[in-house]
Steps between C-alpha positions, in 0.01 A plus 500: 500500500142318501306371288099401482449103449222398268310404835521879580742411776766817536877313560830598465663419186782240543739664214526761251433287236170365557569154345216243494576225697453142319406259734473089379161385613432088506165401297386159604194386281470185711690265332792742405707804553614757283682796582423837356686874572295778558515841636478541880219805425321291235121383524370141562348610120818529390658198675191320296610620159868328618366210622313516113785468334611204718223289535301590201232551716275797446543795774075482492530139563736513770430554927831583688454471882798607711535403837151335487262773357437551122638882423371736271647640139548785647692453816873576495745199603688685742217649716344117574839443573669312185860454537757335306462142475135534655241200389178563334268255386386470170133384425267450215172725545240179525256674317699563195657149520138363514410708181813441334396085561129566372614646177782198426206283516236678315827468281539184481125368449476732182837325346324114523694232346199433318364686186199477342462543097184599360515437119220707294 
């Protein structure tokens, strides 16, 4: 039998019962590694939403590069070449990190230690 991969890539199937393979892929977010199980098939957007639940880290926030070159939301693991126990890395998107830091300390200047009273 084949089959059409999401790339459009015609193959032959590998068995009758079309299982998903689950593949482990490493996460390292610089100064550690977590391990999450995903589909083979699955998108780097979906590998984000994993990684979410993880790291607590927003999938809009995050940058995954594997082997060296950031990768899009919607490009499948296995046609980059993702296999199990692969390493991706796991960056905060500067931007958002620099407007995520503006806003804790436009934060923290409107909560002074000091009040003022104005009696009347």
């Amino acid at each position: 039998e084949w089959e059409v991969r999401p790339g459009g890539m015609l193959v032959q199937r590998r068995d009758g019962r079309g299982d998903v393979e689950i593949i482990t892929v490493r996460v390292a977010t610089g100064h550690s590694w977590h391990e999450v199980s995903i589909g083979a098939t699955c998108t780097f957007g979906e590998l984000k939403v994993a990684v979410s639940m993880v790291t607590g880290l927003e999938p809009r926030e995050q940058r995954l590069l594997f082997r060296g070159k950031e990768r899009e939301d919607s490009d499948h693991l296995h046609m980059v070449g993702v296999r199990d126990k692969d390493k991706v890395l796991l960056l905060e998107d500067p931007a958002l990190k620099d407007i995520k830091l503006r806003s804790a300390l436009a934060g923290q200047a409107v909560q002074s230690p000091y009040r003022t009273f104005i009696e009347v």
